[in-house]
N, C-alpha and C positions, 0 to 999 in steps of 0.2 A: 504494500500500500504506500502512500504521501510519503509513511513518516521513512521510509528507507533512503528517501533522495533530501542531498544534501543541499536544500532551496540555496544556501547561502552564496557556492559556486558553480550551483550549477542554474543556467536562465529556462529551459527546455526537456518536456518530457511530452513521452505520449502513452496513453492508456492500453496495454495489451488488454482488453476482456477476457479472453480465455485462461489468462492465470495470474489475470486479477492483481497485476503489478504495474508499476509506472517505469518505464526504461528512461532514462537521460537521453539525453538529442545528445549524440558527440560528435557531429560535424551539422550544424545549422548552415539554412541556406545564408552566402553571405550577404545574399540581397542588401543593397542601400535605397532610403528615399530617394535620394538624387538620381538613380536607377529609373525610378517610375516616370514615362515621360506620359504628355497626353491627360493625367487623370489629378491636374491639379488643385481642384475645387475639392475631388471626392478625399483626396490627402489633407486639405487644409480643416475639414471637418473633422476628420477621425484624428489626425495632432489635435483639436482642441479638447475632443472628448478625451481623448488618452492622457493628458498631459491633466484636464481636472480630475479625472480617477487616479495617477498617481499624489497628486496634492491632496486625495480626501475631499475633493469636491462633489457637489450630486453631479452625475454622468448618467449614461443610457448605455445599454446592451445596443450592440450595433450588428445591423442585416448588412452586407452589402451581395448587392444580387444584380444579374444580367449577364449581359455576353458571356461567351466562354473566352479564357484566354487575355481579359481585359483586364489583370491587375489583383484581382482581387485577393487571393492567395499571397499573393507576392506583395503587399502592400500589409497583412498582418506578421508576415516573417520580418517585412524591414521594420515595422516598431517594436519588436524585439532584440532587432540588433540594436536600435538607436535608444533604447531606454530598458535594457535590462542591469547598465549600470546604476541606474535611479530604484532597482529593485521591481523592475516588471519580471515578471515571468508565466510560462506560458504552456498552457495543458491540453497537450491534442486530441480529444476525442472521437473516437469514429461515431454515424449516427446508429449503428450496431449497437453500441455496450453504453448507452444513454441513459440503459437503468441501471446502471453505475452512478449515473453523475451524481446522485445524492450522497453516497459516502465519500466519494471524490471530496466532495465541497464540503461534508463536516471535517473531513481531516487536515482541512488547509484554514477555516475558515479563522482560526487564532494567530495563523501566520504574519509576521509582521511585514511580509514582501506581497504585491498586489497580485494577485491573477486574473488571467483569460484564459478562461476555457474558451478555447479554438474548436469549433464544426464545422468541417470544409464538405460543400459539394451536401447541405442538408436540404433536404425535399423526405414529402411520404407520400405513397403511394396509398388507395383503397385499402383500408382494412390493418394500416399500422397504425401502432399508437404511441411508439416511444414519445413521440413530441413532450405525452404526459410528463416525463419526468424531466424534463428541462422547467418545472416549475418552480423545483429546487431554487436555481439561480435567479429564475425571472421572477420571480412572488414570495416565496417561501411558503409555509404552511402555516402551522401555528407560532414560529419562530420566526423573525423576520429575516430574509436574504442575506448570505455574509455580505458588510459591505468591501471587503476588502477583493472579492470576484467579479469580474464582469463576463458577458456573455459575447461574443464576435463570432459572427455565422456567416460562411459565402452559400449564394445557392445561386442557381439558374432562376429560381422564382422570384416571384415578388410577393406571393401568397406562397407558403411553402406546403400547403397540400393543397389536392389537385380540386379545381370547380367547376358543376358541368350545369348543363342548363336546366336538369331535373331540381338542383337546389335550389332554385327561384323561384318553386310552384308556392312557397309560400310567402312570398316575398307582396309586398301589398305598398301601395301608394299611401296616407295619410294627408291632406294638404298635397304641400309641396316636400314632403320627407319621402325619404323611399326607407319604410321599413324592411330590414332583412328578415328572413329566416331563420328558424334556430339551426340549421344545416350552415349556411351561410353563415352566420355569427358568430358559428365556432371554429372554423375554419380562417375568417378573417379577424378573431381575437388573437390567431397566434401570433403572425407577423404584428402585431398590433403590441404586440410586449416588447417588441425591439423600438426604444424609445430614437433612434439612429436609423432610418435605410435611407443605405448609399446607392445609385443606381448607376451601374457601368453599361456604356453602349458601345456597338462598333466603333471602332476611329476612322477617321478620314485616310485618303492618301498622304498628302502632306505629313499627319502627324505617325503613320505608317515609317515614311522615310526618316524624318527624324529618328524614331526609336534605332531604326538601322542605323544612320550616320553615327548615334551615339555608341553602340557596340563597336562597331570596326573602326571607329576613328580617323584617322588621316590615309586616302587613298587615292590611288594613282586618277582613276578612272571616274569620277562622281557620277554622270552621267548613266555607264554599264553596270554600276554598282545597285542605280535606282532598277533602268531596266530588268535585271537579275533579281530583285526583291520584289517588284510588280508581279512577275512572270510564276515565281514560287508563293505568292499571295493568291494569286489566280488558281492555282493548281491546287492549292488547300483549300479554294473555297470561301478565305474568309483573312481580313487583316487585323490584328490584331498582335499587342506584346509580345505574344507567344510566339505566333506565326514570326516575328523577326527575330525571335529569339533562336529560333530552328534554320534559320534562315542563314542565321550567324552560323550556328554550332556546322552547318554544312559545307558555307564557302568559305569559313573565317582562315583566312593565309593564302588565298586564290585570287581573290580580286583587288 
């Protein structure tokens, strides 16, 4: 359990469920903020909120959701490298072993260093229910939430379980209000706890090429360099971080 890892030097763990132990990160991505190009509204948010949850300030559990590829991941690894000297630190959970999170979170909750609990890539499908127990951190029960935890979730959603048109049979006009459904209600209570959503969208060409120029840095050819990045953006379908990131790992010493 918590109490095995040494919070003091170490900034990074993730939760094995199956035996129910927390591993240390021993090589964290190096990611830096100044890395992230393109997404710098949704950065200048989530530094405000991270920066009053380590001051003990009121803060929010933060969603950030959309594209794939667009930061999202990579933007909660770089405030762990840039403030785990300030005593952040950071607990990965899969959305698998989430009925975990409750002992997770009493075992840390006296700790003097801040955390996030990290859930990358959460959505539910028909018929799960883990969400339940992410109530732990967003509400508490009869005990109020640790304040020293926060909650940072990437999804593709923006509602994290899924809403179909049968939900809205009971959904009714009042006036001018649209009352929801109790289907609906409960479904949009969830993302409704994350007092934070960030919303990542495709990028532009332009800011495409940027991220490129940033990785490869000084080059013969700028011109062939863009071409070559278009052509491999095309061919995956979609431009994005990632996509230049692969882009890099492919031709980086070639062009």
């Amino acid at each position: 359990m918590a109490s095995t890892i040494d919070w003091r030097n170490i900034p990074a763990a993730i939760w094995r469920g199956r035996s129910c132990t927390l591993r240390p990160v021993s090589r964290p991505d190096p990611v830096r903020l100044d890395d992230l190009l393109g997404i710098d509204t949704q950065k200048a948010k989530i530094l405000q909120n991270t920066e009053r949850f380590l001051r003990g300030e009121p803060c929010n559990h933060v969603l950030l959701w959309g594209s794939r590829g667009t930061g999202k991941s990579s933007i909660v690894k770089a405030l762990l490298n840039e403030y785990s000297p300030r005593g952040l630190r950071v607990i990965e959970v899969d959305k698998d072993d989430l009925q975990d999170l409750p002992d997770i979170v009493d075992d840390i909750r006296e700790r003097s260093q801040r955390f996030i609990v990290y859930c990358d890539d959460l959505s539910f499908e028909d018929g799960e229910n883990q969400y339940k127990h992410l109530k732990s951190v967003l509400e508490g029960y009869l005990e109020l939430p640790p304040e020293n935890v926060r909650l940072y979730a990437t999804s593709n959603r923006r509602h994290l379980v899924p809403e179909y048109m049968k939900d809205n049979e009971q959904s009714q006009v009042v006036g001018r209000e649209i009352h929801h459904g109790d289907v609906v209600e409960e479904k949009i209570s969830l993302s409704d706890r994350f007092g934070l959503a960030l919303s990542f969208y495709p990028i532009s060409e332009p800011q495409y090429f940027e991220i490129v120029d940033h990785l490869f840095g000084p080059v013969k050819d700028r011109a062939k360099l863009h071409v070559r990045a278009r052509r491999f953006s095309m061919e995956k379908g979609v431009r994005s971080g990632r996509t230049a990131r692969q882009f890099y790992n492919q031709f980086s010493g070639e062009l």
